[in-house]
GUMIPA-801815 format. One record per residue (C-alpha): residue in three letters; x, y, z. Coordinates in steps of 0.1 Angstrom, whole numbers, padded with zeros to 4 digits, always signed. Example, Ala and Ser with C-alpha at 12.3 -4.5 7.8 and 13.67 -1.06 7.14 Angstrom:
<sites>
ALA+0123-0045+0078SER+0137-0011+0071
</sites>
This chain:
<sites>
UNK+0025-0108+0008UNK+0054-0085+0006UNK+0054-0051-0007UNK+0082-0032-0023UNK+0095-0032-0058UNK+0123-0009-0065UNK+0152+0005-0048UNK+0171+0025-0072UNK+0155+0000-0098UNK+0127+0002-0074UNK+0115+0030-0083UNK+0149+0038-0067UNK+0117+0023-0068UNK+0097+0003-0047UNK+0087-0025-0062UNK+0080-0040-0029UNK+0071-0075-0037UNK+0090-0070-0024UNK+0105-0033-0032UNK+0125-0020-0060UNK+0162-0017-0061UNK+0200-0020-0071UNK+0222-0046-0063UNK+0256-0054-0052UNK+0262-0084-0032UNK+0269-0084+0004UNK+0306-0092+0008UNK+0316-0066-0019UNK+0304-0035+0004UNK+0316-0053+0037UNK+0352-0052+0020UNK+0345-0018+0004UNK+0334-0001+0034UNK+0359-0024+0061UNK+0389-0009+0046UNK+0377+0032+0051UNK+0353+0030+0081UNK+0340+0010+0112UNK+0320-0013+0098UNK+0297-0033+0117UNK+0280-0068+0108UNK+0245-0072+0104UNK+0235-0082+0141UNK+0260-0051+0156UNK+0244-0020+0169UNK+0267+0007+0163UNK+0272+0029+0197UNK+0243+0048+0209UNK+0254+0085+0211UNK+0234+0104+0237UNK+0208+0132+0217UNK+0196+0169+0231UNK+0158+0171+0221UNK+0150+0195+0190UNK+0169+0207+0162UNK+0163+0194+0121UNK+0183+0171+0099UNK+0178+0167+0060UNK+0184+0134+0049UNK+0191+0124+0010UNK+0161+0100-0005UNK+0177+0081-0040UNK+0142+0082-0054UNK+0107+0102-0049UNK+0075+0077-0051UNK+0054+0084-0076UNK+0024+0088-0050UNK+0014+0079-0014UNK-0012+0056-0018UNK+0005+0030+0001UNK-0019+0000-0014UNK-0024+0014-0046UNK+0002+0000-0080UNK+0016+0040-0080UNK+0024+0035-0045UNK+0053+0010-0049UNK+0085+0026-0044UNK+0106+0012-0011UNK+0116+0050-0009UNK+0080+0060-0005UNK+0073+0032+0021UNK+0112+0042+0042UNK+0102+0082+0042UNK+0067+0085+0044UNK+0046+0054+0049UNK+0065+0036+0077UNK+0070+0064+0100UNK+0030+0077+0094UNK+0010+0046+0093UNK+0001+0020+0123UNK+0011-0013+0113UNK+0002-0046+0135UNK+0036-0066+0129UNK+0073-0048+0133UNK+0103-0063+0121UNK+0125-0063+0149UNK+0159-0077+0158UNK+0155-0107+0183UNK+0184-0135+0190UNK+0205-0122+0160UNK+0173-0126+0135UNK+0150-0102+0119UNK+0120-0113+0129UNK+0079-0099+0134UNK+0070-0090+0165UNK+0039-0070+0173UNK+0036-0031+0175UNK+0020-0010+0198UNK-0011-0010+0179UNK-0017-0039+0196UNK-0016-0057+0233UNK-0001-0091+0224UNK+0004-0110+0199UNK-0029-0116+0176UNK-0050-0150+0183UNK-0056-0172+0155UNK-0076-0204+0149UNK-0078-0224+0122UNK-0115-0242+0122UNK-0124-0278+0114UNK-0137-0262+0085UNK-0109-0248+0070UNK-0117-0211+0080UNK-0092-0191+0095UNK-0096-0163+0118UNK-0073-0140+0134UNK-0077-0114+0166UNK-0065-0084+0166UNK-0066-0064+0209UNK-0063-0030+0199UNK-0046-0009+0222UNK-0067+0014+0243UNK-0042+0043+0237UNK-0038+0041+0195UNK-0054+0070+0183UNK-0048+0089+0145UNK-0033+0119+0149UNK-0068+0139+0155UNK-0070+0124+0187UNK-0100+0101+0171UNK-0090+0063+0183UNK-0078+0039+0160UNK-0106+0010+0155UNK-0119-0021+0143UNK-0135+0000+0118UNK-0101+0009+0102UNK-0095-0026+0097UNK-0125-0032+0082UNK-0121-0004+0059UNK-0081-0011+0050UNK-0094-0049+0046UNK-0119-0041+0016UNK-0104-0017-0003UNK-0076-0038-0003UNK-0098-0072-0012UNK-0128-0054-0035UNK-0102-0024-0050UNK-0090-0022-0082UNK-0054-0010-0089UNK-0041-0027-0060UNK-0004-0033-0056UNK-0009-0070-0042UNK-0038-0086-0026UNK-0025-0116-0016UNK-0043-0128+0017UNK-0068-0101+0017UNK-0081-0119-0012UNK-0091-0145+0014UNK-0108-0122+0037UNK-0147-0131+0041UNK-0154-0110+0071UNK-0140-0087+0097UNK-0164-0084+0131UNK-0164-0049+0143UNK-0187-0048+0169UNK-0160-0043+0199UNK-0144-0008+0188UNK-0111-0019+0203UNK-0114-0058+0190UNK-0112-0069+0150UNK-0120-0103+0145UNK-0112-0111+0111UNK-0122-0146+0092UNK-0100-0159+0065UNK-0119-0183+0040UNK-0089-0207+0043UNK-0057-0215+0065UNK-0031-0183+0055UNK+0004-0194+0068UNK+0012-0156+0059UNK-0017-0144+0082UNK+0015-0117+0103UNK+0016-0094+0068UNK-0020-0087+0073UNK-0021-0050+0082UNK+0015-0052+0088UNK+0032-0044+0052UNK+0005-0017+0042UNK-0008-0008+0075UNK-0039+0005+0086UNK-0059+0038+0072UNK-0085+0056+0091UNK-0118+0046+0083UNK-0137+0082+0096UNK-0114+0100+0072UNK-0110+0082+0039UNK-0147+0063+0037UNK-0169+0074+0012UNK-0136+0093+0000UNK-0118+0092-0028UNK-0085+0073-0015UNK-0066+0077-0037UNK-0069+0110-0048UNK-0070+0119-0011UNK-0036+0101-0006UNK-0019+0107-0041UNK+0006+0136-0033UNK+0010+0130+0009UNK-0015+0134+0039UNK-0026+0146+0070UNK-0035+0120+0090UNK-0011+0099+0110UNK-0013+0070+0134UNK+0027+0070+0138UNK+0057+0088+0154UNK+0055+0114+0124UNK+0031+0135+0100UNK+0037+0146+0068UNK+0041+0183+0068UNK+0047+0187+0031UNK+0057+0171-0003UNK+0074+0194-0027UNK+0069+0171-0059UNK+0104+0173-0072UNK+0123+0185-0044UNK+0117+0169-0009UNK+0095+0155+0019UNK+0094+0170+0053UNK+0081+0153+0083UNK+0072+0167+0124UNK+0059+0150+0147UNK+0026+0136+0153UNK+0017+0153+0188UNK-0008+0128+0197UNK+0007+0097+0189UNK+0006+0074+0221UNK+0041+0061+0216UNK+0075+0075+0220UNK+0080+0106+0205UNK+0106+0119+0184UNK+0136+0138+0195UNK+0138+0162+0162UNK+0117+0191+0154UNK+0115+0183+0120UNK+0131+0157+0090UNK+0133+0167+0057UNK+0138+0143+0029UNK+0156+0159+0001UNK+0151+0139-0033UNK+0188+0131-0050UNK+0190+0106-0075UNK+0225+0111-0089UNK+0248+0095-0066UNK+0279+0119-0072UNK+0257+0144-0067UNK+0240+0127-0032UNK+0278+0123-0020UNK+0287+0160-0025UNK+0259+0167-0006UNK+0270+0146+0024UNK+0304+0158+0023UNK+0295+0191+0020UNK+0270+0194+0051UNK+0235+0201+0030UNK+0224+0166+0041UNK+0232+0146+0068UNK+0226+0113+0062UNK+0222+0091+0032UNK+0215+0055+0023UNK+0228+0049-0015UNK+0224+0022-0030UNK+0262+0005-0036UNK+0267+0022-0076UNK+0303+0018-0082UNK+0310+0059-0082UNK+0294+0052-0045UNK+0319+0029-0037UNK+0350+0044-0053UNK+0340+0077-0030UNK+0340+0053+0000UNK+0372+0040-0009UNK+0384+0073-0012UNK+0373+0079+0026UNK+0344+0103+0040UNK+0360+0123+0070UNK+0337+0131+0098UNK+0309+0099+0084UNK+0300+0069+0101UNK+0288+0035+0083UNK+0271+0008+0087UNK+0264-0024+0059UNK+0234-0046+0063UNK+0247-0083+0042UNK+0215-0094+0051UNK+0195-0082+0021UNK+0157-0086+0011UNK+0168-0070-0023UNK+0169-0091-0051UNK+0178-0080-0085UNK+0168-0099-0117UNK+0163-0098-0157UNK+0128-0095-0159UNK+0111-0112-0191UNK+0079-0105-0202UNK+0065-0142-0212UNK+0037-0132-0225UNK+0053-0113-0261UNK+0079-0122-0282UNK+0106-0139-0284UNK+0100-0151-0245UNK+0059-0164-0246UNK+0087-0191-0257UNK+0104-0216-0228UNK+0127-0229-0254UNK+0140-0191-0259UNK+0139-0185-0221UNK+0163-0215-0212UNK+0182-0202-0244UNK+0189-0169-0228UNK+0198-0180-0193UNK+0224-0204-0208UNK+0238-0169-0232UNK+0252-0152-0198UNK+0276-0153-0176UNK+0260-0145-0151UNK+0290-0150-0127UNK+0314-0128-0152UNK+0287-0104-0148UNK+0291-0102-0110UNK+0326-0105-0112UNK+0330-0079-0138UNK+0314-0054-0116UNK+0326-0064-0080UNK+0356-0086-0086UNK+0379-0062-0073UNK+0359-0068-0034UNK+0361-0108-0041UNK+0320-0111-0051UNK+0316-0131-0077UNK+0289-0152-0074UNK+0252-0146-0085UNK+0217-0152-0072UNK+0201-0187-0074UNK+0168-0182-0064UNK+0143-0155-0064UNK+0136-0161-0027UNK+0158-0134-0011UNK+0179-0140+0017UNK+0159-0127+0044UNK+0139-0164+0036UNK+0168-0180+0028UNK+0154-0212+0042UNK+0127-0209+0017UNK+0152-0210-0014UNK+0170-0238-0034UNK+0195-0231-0063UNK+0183-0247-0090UNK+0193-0217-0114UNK+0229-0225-0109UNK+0219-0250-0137UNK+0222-0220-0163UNK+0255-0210-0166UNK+0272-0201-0201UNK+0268-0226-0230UNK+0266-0216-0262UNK+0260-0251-0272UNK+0227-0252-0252UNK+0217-0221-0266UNK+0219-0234-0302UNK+0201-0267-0294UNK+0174-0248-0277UNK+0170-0222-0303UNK+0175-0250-0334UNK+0146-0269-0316UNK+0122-0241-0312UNK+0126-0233-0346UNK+0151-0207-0347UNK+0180-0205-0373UNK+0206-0178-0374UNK+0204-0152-0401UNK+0231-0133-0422UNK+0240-0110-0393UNK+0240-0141-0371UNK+0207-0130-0354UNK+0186-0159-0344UNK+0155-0155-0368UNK+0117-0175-0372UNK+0089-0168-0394UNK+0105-0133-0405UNK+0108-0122-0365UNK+0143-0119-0354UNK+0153-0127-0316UNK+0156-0090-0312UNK+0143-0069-0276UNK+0145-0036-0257UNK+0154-0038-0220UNK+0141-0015-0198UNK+0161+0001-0176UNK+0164+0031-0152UNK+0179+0066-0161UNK+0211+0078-0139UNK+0220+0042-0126UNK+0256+0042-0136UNK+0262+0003-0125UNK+0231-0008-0139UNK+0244+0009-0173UNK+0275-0012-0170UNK+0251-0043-0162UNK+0234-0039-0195UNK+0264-0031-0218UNK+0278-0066-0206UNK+0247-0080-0216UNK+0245-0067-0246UNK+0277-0080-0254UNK+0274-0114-0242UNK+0241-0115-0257UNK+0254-0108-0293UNK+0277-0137-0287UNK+0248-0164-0281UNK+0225-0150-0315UNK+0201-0123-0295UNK+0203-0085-0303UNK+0197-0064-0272UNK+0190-0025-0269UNK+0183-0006-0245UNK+0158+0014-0235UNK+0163+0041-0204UNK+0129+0049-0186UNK+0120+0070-0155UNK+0108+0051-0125UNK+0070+0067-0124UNK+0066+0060-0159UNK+0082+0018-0159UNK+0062+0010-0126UNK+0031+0031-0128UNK+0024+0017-0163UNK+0049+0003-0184UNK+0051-0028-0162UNK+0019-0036-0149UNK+0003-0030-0185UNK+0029-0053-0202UNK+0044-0033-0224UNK+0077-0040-0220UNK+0093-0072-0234UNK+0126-0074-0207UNK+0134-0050-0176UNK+0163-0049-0150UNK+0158-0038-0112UNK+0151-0050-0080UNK+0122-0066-0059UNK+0124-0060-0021UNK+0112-0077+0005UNK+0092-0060+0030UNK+0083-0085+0056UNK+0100-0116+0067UNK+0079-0146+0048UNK+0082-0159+0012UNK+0060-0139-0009UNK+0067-0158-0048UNK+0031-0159-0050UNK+0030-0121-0057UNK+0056-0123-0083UNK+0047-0153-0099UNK+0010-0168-0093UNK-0010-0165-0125UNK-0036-0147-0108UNK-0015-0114-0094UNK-0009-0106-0136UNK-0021-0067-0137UNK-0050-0070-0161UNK-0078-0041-0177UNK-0096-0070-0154UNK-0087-0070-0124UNK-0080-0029-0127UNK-0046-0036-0134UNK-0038-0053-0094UNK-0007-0076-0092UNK+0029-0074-0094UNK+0034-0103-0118UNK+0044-0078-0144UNK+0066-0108-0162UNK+0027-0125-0170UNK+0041-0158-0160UNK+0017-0184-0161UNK+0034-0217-0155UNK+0015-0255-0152UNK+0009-0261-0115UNK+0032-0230-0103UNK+0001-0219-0088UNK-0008-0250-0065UNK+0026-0247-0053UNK+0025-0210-0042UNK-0007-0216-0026UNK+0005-0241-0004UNK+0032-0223+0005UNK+0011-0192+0017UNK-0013-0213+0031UNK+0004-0242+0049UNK+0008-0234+0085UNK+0036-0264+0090UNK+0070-0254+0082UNK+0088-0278+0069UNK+0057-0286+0043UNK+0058-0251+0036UNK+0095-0250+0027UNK+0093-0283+0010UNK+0065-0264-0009UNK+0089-0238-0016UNK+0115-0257-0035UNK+0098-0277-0056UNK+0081-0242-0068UNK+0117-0232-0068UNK+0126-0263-0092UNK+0094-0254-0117UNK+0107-0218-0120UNK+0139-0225-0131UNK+0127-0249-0152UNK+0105-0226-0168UNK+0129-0194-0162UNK+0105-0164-0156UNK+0127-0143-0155UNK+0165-0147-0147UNK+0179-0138-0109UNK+0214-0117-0108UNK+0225-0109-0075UNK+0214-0099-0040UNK+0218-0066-0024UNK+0233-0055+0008UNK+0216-0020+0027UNK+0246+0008+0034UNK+0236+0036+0057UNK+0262+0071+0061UNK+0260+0095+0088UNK+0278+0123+0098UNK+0293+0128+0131UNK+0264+0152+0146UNK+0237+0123+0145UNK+0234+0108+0169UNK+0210+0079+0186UNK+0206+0043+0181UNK+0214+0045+0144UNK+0212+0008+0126UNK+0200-0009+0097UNK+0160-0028+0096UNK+0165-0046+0061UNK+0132-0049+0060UNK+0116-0016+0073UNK+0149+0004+0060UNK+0173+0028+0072UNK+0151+0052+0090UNK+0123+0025+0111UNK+0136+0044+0141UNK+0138+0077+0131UNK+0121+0087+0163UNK+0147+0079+0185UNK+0173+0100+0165UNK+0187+0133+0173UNK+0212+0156+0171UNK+0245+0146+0190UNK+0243+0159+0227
</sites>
């Protein structure tokens, strides 16, 4: 299970499927940034600079999350899980940098890595050690009551952004305060995302509560390095540090997160001093000002990406609850030209192959490479489903025309290129295209998980490292009235033994049957084309000079995972 959805797609979004977000692929920044600034690769640390204790900094956030209830649908902006949930809420499993791979490795939370067993039975269960020192920021200990709580309303709510292996959860044994035994009702090769991509939430606050009312516009609770001080809706987030948190604490007095989703904008802000560090997502006006050179501002590129951008379909409305017109599209666009078009210039001209990210890149094959543009296949496959061109040479069928609306986001200068191109190579293969610009809050808090939408474009990120397809694509994560509208397969794909396959890849604990798993679901969903993959996208981080600290990209847990051990240059 992965959470995010959007970067600046996510909602500069979350969707954290995997989170939300725009793309660009990894070699284009590397060039961009290589010829302006020291650029590190992915593995490289960039020096530690030595920090005084105290002080503030203001950081620029591309996108403000709609709320911050971390498990709920509203809650699925990356931005909201980099600013607030990540540095406030206790999570089992850290992604962490070990032998040149980001890998999970237990927090603090815990003493050691969790036990698990799977039984002759089937059952699974998994041990979590608590650590004697975890407490929430009231000073009340952190217990196996919290993961009892998070468990259930996770499993038995409704609106929930993904349950997928909490759904398998029969029983969690709380009778040692410091020891949760929890009992899967089958093997869950996943089993490390487990109160590791949402966290934990404190039971002696929030039960009997209203959670997500509590939660929608920030908290006061913490069981991490920060609290939230305050959310001005509109404006920013500022965090101070939890006092009582058992860990290392922070070197700042306070962060504040200041909401700018225009990029020129963002960049004047960095150059001008108001904030201090940002982490844009690679729009062309962002990569023209890097070009241009930033004096007095350090970067750093992350190639290796859990962002993944795609045309999202909608299969379940017309023209795509048609394969025929699926495959049809896919073989109308360039998809390469498309890439090209936008990053030529930095030599990146290839596109995405597999909606397995590259963080699992083991776990992806590249079967779309099949589709590339042929106008000839689109006219067989069109002519066969029925389809005939009309005067305005619009594919037409039973007085319908093969006419859409894309969804995309407001402000997202690249992405507005991205959809003009389509539009034009679109017109070419018979299909009629407009486009439709929509705020984040209103595309992932309704318009997508309610259907109504018949084609989108943005970003799913990955927010652990494991292959999560199952939450984009098994039949049984489509958002309905219900299941209170839980799931992120917004794209209602339903696909003929999709769903087998996904299951065994999140619950086979070998891994080579796992990844074989993997791409023969791979094969079926290019067969069946979804939705259609673009590109991947690499994480940039810019700092000025008066940071300092051991300052470095997590592509999974973001720019600002360590956000504690930051400071002001000494």
């Amino acid at each position: 299970m992965s959470k995010s959805l959007l970067r600046t797609a996510v909602p500069s979004s979350r969707l954290s499927r995997r989170g939300i977000l725009a793309a660009l692929t990894a070699a284009a920044l590397i060039g961009s940034l290589a010829a302006c600034t020291s650029t590190p690769t992915p593995a490289e640390t960039n020096e530690e600079v030595a920090v005084v204790d105290g002080g503030e900094l203001v950081i620029g956030a591309e996108q403000e999350p709609d709320c911050a209830d971390w498990i709920a649908t509203c809650g699925g902006s990356i931005w909201g899980t980099y600013v607030m949930q990540i540095p406030t809420m206790p999570a089992v499993f850290e992604t962490r940098l070990v032998d040149d791979e980001w890998v999970p490795v237990p927090s603090d939370l815990v003493t050691g890595e969790p036990a698990t067993e799977v039984a002759d039975d089937g059952t699974q269960t998994v041990t979590y050690d608590i650590n004697p020192d975890a407490v929430w920021s009231d000073g009340e200990p952190i217990t196996s009551a919290d993961f009892a709580y998070t468990a259930l309303q996770i499993r038995d709510g409704d609106d929930i952004f993904d349950k997928t292996g909490y759904d398998r959860i029969t029983a969690v044994d709380v009778s040692d305060p410091k020891k949760a035994v929890v009992t899967l009702d089958s093997a869950y090769a996943g089993w490390r995302t487990l109160f590791s991509v949402y966290g934990i939430m404190p039971a002696h606050i929030l039960e009997g509560q209203d959670r997500s009312a509590m939660m929608a516009d920030g908290y006061d609770f913490s069981g991490g390095p920060w609290k939230i001080e305050k959310w001005t809706r509109g404006t920013s987030v500022t965090l101070v540090p939890n006092e009582n948190y058992w860990g290392e604490k922070p070197h700042l007095d306070k962060v504040t997160f200041l909401f700018l989703p225009d990029t020129t904008a963002a960049f004047q802000a960095l150059k001008s001093g108001q904030v201090s560090v940002l982490a844009p997502t690679p729009q062309l006006d962002a990569l023209t000002q890097i070009d241009a050179g930033l004096p007095g501002i350090k970067s750093q590129v992350d190639a290796r990406s859990g962002n993944l951008e795609a045309i999202w379909l909608n299969n379940s409305v017309a023209p795509f609850d048609s394969v025929a017109v699926r495959q049809a599209l896919a073989y109308s666009i360039d998809r390469d030209a498309i890439v090209k078009r936008l990053f030529g210039s930095l030599g990146v001209d290839k596109a995405q192959q597999s909606f397995n990210s590259p963080m699992v890149a083991p776990f992806a094959s590249d079967d779309f490479s099949q589709y590339t543009l042929d106008l000839g296949k689109v006219d067989e496959l069109m002519e066969g489903d029925g389809w005939k061109k009309n005067g305005d040479g619009v594919w037409a069928k039973g007085g319908e025309t093969a006419t859409f609306s894309i969804k995309t986001l407001a402000g997202n200068k690249r992405r507005d290129l991205t959809v003009q191109v389509l539009q034009s190579q679109l017109a070419d293969a018979g299909f009629e295209m407009t486009i439709d610009q929509v705020t984040p809050a209103d595309l992932f808090g309704t318009i997508a998980p309610e259907g109504d939408f018949q084609a989108g474009i943005w970003a799913l990120v990955d927010t652990f490292p494991d292959p999560t397809l199952s939450a984009t694509f098994a039949s049984t994560n489509i958002p309905s009235e219900a299941n209170g509208f839980s799931g992120i397969n917004f794209y209602r794909a339903d696909i003929p033994g999709l769903d087998d396959l996904l299951t065994q890849v999140d619950s086979e604990i070998d891994t080579d049957a796992r990844i074989a798993a993997s791409h023969e679901g791979d094969a079926l969903i290019a067969e069946n084309v979804p939705s259609l993959p673009l590109d991947a996208v690499p994480n940039v981080l810019l700092w000025s000079e008066k940071v300092g600290g051991p300052l470095q990209i997590n592509p999974i847990e973001g720019p600002f995972w360590n956000l504690a051990e930051w400071g002001l240059a000494g």
